[in-house]
N, CA, C and O of each residue as an XYZ file, in Angstrom:
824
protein
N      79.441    289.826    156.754
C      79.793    288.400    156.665
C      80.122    288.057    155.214
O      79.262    288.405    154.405
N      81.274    287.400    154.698
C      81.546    286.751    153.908
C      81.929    285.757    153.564
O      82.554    285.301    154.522
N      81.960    285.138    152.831
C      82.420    283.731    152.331
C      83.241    283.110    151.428
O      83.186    283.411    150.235
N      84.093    282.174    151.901
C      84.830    281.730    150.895
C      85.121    280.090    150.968
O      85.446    279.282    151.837
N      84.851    280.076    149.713
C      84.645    278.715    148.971
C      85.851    277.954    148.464
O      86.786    278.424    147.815
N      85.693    276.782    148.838
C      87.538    276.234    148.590
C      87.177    274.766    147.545
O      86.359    273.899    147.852
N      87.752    274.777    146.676
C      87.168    273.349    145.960
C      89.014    272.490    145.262
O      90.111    272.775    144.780
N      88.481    271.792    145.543
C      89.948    271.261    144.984
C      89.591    270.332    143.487
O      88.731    269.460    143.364
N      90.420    270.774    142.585
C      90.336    269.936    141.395
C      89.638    268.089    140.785
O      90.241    267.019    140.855
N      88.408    268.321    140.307
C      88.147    266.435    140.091
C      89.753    265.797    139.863
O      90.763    266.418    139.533
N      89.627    264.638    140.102
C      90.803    263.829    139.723
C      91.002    264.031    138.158
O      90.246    264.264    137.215
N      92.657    263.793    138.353
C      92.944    264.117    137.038
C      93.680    263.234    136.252
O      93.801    262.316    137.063
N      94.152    262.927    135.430
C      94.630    261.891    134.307
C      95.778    261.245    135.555
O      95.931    260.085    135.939
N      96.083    261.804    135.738
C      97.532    261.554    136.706
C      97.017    260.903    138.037
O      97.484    259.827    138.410
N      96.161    261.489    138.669
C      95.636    260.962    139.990
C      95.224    259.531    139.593
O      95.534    258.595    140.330
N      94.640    259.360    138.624
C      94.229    258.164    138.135
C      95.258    257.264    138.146
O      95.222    256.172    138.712
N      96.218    257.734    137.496
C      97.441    256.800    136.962
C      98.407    256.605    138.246
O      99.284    255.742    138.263
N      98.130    257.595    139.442
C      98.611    257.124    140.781
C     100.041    257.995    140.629
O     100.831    257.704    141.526
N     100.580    259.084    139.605
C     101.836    259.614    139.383
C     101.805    260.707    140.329
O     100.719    261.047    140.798
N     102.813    261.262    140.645
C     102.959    262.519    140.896
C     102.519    263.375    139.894
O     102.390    262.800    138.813
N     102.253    264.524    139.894
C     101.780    265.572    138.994
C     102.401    266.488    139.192
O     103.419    266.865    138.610
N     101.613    267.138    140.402
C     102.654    268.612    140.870
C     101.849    269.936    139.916
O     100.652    270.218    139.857
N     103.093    270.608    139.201
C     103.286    271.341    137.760
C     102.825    270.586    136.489
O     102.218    271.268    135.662
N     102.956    269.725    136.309
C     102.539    268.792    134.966
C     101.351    269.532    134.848
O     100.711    269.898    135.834
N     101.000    269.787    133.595
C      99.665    270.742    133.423
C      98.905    269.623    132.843
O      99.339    269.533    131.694
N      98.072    268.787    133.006
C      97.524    267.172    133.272
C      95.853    267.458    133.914
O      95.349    267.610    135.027
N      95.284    267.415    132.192
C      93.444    267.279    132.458
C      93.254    266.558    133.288
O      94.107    265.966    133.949
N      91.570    266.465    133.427
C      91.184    265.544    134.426
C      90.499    264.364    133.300
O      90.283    264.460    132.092
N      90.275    263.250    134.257
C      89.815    261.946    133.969
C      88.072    262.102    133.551
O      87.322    263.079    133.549
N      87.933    261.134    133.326
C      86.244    261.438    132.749
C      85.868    261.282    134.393
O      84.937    262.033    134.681
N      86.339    260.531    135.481
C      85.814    260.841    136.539
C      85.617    262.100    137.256
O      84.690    262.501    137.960
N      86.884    262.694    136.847
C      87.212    264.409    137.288
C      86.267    265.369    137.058
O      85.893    266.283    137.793
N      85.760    264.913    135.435
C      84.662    265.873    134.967
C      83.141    265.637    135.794
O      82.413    266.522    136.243
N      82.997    264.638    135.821
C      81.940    264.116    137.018
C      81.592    265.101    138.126
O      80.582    265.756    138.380
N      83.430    264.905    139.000
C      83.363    265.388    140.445
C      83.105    266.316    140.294
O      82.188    266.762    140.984
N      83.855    267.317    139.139
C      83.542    268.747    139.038
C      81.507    269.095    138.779
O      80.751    269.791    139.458
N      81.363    268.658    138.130
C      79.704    268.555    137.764
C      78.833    268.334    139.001
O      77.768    268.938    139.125
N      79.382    267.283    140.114
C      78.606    267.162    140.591
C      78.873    268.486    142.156
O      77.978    268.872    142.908
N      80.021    268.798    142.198
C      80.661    270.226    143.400
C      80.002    271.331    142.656
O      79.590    272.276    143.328
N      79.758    271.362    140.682
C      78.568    272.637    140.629
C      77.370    272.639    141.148
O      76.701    273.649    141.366
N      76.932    271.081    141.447
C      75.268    271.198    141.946
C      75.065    271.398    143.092
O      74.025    271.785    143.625
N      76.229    271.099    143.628
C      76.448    272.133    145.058
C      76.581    273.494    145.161
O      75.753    274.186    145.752
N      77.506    273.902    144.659
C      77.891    275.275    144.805
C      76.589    275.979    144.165
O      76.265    276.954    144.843
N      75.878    275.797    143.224
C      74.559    275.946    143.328
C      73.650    277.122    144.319
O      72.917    278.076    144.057
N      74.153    276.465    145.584
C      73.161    277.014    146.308
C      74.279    277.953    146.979
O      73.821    278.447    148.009
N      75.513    278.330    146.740
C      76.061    279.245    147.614
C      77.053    280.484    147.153
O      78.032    280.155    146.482
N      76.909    281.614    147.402
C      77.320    282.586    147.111
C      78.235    282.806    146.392
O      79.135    282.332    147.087
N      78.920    283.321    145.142
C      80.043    283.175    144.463
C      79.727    284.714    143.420
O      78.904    285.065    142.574
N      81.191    285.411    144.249
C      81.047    287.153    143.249
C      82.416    286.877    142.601
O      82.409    286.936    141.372
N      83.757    286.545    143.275
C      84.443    286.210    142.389
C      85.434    285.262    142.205
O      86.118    285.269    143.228
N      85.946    284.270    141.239
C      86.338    283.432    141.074
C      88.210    283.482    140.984
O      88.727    284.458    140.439
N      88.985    282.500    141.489
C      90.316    282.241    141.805
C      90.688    281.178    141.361
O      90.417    280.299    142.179
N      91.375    280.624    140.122
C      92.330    279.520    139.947
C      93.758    279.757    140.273
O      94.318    280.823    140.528
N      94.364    278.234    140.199
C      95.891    278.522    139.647
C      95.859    278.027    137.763
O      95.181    277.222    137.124
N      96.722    278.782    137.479
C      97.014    278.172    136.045
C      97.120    277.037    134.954
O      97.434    277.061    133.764
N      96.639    275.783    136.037
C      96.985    274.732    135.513
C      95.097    274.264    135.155
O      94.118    274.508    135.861
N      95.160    273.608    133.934
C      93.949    273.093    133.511
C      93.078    272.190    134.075
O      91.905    272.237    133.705
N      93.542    271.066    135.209
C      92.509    270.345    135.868
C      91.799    271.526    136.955
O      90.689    271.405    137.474
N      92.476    272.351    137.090
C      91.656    273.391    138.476
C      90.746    274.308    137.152
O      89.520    274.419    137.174
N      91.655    274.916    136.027
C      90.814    275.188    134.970
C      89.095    274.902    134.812
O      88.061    275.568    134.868
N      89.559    273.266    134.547
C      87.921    272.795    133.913
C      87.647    272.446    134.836
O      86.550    271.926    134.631
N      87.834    272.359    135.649
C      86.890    271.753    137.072
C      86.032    273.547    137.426
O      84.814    273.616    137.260
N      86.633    274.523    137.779
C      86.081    275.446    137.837
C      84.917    275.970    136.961
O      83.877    276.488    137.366
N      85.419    275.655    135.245
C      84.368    276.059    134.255
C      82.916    275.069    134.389
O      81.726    275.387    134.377
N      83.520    273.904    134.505
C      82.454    272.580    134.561
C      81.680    273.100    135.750
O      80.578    273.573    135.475
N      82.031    273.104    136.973
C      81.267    273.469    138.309
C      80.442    274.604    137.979
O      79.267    274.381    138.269
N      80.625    275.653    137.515
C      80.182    276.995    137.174
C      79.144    276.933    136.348
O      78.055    277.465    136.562
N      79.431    276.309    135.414
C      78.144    275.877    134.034
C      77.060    275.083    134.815
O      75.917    275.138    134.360
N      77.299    274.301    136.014
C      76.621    273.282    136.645
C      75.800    274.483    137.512
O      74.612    274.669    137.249
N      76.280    275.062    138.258
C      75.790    275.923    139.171
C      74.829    277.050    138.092
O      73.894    277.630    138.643
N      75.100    277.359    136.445
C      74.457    278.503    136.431
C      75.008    279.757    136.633
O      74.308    280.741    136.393
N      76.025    279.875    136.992
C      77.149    281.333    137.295
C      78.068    281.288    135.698
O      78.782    280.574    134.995
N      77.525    282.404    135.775
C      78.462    283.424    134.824
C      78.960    284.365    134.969
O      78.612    285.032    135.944
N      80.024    284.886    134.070
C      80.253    286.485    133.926
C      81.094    286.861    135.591
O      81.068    287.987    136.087
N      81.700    285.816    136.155
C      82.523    286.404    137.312
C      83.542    287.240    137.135
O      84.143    287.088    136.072
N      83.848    287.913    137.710
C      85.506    288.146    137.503
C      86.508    286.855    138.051
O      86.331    286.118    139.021
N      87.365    286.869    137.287
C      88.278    285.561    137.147
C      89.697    285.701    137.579
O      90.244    286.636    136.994
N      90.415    285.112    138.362
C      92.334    285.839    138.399
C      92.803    283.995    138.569
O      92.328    283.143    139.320
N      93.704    283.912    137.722
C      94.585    282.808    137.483
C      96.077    282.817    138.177
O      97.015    283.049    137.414
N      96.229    282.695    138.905
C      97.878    282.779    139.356
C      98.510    281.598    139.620
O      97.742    280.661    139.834
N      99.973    281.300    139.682
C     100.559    280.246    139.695
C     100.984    279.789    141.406
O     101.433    278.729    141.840
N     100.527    281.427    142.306
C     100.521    281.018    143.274
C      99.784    279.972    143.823
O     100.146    279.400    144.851
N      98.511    279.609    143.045
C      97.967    278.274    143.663
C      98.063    277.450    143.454
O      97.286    276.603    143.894
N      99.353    277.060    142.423
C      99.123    275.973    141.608
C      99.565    274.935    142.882
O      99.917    275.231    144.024
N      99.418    273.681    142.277
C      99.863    272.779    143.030
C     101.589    273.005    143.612
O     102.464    273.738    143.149
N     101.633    271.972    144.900
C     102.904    271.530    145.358
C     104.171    271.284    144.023
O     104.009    270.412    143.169
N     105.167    272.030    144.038
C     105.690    271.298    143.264
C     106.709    270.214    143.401
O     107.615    270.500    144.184
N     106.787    269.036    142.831
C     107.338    267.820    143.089
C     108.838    267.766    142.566
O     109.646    266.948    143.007
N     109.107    268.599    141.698
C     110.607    268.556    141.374
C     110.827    267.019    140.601
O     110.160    266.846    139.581
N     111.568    266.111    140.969
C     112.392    265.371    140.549
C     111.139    264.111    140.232
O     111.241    263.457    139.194
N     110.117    263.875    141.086
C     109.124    263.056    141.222
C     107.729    262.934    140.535
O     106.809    262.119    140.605
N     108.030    264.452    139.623
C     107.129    264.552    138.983
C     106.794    263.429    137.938
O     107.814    262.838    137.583
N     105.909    263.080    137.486
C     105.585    261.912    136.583
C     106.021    260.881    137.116
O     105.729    259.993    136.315
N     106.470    260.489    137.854
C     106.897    259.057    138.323
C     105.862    258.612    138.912
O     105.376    259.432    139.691
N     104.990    257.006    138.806
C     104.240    256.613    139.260
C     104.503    256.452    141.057
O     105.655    256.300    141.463
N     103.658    256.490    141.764
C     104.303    256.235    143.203
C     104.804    255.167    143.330
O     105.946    255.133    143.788
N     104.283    254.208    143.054
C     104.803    252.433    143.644
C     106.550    252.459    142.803
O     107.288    251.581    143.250
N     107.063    253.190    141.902
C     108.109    253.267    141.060
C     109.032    254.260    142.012
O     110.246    254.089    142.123
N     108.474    255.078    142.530
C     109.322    256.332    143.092
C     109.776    255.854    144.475
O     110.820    256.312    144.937
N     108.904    254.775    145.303
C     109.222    254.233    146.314
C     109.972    253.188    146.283
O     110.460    252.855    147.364
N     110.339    252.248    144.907
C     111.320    251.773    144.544
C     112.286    252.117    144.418
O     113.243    251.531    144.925
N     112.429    253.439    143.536
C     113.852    253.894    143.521
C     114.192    254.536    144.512
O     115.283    254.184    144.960
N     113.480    255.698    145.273
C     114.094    256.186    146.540
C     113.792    255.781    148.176
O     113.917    256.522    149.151
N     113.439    254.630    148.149
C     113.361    253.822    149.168
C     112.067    254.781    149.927
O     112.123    255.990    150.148
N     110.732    253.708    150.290
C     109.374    253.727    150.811
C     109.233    254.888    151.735
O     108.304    255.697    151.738
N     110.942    254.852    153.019
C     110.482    255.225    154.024
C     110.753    257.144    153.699
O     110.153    258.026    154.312
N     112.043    257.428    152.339
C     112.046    258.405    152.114
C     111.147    259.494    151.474
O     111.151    260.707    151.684
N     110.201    258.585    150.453
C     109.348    259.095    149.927
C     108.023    259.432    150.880
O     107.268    260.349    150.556
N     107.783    258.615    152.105
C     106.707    258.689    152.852
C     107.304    260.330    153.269
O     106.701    261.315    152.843
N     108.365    260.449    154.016
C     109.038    261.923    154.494
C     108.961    262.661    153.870
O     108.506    263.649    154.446
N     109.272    262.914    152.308
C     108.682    264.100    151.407
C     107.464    264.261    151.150
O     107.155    265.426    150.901
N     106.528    263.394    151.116
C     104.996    263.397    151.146
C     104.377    263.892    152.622
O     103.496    264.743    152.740
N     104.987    263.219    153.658
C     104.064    264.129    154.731
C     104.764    264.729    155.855
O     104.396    265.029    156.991
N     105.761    264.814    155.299
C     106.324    266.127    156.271
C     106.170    267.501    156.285
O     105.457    267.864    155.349
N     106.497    268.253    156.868
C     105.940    269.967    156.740
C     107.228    270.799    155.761
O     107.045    271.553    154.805
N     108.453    270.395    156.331
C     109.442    271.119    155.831
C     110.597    270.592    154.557
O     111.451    271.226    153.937
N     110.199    269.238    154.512
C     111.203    268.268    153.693
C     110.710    268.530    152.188
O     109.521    268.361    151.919
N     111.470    268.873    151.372
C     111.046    269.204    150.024
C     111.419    267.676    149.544
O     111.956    266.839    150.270
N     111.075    267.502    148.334
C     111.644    266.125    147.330
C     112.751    266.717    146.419
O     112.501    267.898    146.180
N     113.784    266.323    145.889
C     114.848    266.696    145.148
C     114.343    267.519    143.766
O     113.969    267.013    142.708
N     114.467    269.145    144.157
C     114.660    269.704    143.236
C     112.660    270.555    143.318
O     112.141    271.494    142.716
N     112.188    269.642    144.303
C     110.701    270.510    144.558
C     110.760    271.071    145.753
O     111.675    271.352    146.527
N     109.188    271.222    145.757
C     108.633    272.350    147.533
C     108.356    271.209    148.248
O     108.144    270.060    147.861
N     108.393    271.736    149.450
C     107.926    271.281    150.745
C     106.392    271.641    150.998
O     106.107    272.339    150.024
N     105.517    271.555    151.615
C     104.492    271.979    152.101
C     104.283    273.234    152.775
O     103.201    273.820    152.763
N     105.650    273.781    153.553
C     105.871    274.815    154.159
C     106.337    275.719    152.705
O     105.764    276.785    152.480
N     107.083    275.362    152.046
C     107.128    276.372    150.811
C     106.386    276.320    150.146
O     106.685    277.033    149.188
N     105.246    275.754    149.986
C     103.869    276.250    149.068
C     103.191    277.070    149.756
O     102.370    277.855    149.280
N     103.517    276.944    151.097
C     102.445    278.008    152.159
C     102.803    279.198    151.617
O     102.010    280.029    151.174
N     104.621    279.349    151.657
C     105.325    280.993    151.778
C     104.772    281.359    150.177
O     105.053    282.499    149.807
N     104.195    280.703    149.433
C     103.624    281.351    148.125
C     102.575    281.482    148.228
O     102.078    282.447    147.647
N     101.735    280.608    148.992
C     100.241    280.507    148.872
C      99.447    281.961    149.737
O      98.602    282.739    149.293
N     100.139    281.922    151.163
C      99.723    282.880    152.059
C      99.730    284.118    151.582
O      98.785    284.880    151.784
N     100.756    284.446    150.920
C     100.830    285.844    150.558
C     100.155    286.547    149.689
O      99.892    287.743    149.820
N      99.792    285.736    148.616
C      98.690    285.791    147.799
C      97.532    286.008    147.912
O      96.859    286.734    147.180
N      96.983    285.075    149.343
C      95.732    285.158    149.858
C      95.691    286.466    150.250
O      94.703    287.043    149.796
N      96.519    287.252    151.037
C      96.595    288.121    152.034
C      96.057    289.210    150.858
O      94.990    289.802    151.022
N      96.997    289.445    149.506
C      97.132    290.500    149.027
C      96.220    290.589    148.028
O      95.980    291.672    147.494
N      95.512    289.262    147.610
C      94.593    289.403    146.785
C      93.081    289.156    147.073
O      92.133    289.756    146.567
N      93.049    288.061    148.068
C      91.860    287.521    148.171
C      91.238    288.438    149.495
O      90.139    288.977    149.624
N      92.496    288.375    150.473
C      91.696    289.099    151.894
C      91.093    290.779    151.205
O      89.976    291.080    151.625
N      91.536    291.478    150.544
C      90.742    292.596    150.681
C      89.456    292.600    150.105
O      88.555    293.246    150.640
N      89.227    291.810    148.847
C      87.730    291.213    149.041
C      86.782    290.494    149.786
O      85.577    290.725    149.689
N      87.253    289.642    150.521
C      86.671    289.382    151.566
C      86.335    290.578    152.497
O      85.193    290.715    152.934
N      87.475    291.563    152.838
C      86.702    292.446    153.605
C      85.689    293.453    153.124
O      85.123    294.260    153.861
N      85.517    293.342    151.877
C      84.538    294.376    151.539
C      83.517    293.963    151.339
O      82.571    294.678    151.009
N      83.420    292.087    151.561
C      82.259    291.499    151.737
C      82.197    290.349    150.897
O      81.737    289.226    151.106
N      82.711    290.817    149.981
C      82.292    289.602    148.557
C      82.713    288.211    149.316
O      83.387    287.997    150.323
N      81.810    287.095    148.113
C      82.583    285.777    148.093
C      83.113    285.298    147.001
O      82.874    285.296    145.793
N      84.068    284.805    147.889
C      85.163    283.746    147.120
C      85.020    282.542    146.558
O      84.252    281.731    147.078
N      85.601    282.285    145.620
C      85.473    280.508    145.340
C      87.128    280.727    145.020
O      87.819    281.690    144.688
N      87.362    279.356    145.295
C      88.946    279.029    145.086
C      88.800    277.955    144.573
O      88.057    277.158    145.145
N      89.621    277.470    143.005
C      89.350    275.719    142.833
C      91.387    275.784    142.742
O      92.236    276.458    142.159
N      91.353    274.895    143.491
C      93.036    275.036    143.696
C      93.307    273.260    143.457
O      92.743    272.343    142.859
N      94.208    273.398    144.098
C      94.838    271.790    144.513
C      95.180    270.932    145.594
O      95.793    271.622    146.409
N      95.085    269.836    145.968
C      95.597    269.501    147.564
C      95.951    270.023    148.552
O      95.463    270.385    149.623
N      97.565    270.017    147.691
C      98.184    271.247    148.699
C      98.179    272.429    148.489
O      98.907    272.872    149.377
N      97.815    273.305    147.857
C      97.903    274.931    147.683
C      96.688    275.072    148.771
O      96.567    275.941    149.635
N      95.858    274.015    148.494
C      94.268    274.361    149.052
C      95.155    274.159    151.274
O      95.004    274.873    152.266
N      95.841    273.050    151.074
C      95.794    272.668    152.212
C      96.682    273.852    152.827
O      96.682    273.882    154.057
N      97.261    274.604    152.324
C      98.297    275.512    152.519
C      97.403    277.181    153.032
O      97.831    278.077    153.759
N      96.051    277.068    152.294
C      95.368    278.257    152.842
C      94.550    277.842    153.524
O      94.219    278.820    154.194
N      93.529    276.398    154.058
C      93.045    276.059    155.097
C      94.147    276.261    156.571
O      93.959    276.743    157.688
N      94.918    275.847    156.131
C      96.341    275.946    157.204
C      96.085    277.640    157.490
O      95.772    278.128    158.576
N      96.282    278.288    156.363
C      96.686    279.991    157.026
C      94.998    280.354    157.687
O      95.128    280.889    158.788
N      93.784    280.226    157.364
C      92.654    280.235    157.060
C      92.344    279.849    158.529
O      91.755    280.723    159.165
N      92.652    278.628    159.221
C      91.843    278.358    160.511
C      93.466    278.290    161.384
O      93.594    277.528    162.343
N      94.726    279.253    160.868
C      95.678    279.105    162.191
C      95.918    277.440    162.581
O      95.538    276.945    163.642
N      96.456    276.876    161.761
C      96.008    275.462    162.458
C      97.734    275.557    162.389
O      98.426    276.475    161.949
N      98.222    274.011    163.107
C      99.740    274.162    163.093
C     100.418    273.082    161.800
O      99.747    272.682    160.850
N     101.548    272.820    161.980
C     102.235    272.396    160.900
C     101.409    270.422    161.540
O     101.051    269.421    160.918
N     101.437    270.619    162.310
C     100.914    269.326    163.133
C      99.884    268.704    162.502
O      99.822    267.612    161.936
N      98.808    269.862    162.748
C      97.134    269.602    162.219
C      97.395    269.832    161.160
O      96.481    269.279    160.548
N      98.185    270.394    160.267
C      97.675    271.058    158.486
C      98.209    269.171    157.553
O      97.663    268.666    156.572
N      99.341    268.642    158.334
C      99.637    267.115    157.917
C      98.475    266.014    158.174
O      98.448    265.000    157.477
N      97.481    266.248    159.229
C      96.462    265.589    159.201
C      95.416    265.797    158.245
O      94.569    264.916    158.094
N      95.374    266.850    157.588
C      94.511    267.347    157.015
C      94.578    267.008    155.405
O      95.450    267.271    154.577
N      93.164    266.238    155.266
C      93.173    265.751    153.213
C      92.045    266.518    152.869
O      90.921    266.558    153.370
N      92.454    267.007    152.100
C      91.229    267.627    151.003
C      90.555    266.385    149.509
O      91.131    265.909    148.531
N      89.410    266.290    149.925
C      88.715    265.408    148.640
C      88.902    265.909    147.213
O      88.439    267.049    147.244
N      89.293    265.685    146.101
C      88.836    265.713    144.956
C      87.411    266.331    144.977
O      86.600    265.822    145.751
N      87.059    267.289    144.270
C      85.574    267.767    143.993
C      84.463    268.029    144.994
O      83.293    268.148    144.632
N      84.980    268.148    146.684
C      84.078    268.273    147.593
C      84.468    270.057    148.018
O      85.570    270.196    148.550
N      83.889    270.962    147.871
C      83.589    271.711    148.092
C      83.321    272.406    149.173
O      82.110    272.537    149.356
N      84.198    273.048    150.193
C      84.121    273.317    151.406
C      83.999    275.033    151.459
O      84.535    275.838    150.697
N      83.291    275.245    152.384
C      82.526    276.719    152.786
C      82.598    277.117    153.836
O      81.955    276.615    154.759
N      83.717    278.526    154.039
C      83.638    278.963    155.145
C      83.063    280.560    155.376
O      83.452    281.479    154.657
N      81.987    280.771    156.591
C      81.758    281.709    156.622
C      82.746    282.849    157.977
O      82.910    282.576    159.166
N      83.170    283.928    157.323
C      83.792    284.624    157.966
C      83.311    285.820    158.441
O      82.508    286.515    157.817
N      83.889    286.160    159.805
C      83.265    287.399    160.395
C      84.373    288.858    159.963
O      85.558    288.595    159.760
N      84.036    289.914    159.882
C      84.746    291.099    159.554
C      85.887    291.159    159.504
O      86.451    291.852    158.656
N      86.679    290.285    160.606
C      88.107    290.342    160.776
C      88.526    289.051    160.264
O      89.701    288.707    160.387
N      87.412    288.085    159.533
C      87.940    286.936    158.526
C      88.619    286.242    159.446
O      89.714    285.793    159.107
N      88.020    285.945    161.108
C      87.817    284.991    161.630
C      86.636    283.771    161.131
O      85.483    283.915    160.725
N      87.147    283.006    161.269
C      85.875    281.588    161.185
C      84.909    280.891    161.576
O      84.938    279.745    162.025
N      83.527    281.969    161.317
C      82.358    281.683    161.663
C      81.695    280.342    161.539
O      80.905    279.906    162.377
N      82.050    279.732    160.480
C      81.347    278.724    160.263
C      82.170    277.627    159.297
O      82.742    278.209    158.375
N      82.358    276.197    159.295
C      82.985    275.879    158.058
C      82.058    274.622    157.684
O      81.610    273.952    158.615
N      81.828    274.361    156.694
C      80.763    273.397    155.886
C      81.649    272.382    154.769
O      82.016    272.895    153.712
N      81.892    271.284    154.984
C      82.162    270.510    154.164
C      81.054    269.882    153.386
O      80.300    269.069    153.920
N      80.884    270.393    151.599
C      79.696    270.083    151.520
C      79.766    268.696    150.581
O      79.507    268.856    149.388
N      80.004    267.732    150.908
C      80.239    266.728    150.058
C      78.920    265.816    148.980
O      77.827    265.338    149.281
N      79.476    265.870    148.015
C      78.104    265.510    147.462
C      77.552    264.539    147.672
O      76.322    264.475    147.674
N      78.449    263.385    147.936
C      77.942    262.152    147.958
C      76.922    261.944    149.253
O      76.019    261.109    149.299
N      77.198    262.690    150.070
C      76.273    262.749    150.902
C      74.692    263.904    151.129
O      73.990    264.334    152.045
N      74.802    263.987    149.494
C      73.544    265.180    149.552
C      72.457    264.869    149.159
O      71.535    265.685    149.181
């Protein structure tokens, strides 16, 4: 049995400010550092051999912050850009209430929650998968099968992109699906990294 741990980035300067982000490599907020602090006093109590970012600094310090909180050191570490966030292309930095001005409410709602519709010049949700999945497969699944656990501190969508590959869910269910800022979710897997168990461990409720 193994485990793997999915955490998505505290809010970050940008989430705050309500912008798109995406790629923007954009710390987190003094709230961010919080969320992260308070997903280490969670993770705390649960298994972690080795550690997974994407490259960008709010998944960065949210990972280091959580880790220092929990007491874990000395992991092995892999940074790739496969997890980084969705990228937004043209929308990046634009506040939302501004971006739905200029490209009209009902278009921007369609690049935000559709499966296949990219925004001008970014990914779609389905093209963060075709980066995200493969990654998982080639890096993360063979540790899992040899037992270890995982922690992942990713982003919305990168995260929502391997819950999607992770529980088989469809393009249907993976659009229903929000990941919290700093809540920390745990799944336990059986040999063939089917899904024994999944734990949303949210702090606010601990």
């Amino acid at each position: 049995m193994s485990r793997l741990t999915l955490v998505r980035h505290g809010e970050s300067q940008w989430n705050l400010e309500n912008r798109f982000t995406g790629w923007v490599d954009v710390d987190l907020s003094p709230k961010g550092e919080q969320e992260a602090k308070a997903a280490g006093a969670i993770i705390k109590g649960v298994p972690v051999d080795v550690l997974f970012t994407s490259v960008l600094t709010r998944a960065i310090r949210t990972a280091d912050i959580a880790l220092a909180e929990a007491g874990i050191s000395n992991l092995p570490v892999h940074r790739d850009q496969a997890l980084n966030e969705r990228h937004y292309g043209d929308l990046q930095g634009l506040n939302k209430a501004e971006t739905a001005e200029k490209f009209g409410s009902d278009k921007v709602h369609e690049w935000r929650r559709s499966y296949d519709i990219p925004p001008p010049n970014g990914e779609s949700l389905k093209d963060t998968q075709a980066r995200v999945a493969p990654y998982y497969e080639q890096e993360i699944v063979p540790l899992l099968k040899a037992g270890k656990n995982v922690l992942v501190v990713a982003h919305g969508n990168s995260l929502r992109a391997l819950v999607m590959f992770v529980e088989h869910l469809t393009p249907e269910q993976i659009l229903k699906t929000e990941i919290a800022t700093g809540v920390p979710i745990t799944y336990e897997l059986d040999k063939d990294l089917n899904v024994v168990s999944k734990n949303i461990l949210d702090p606010k409720s601990a």
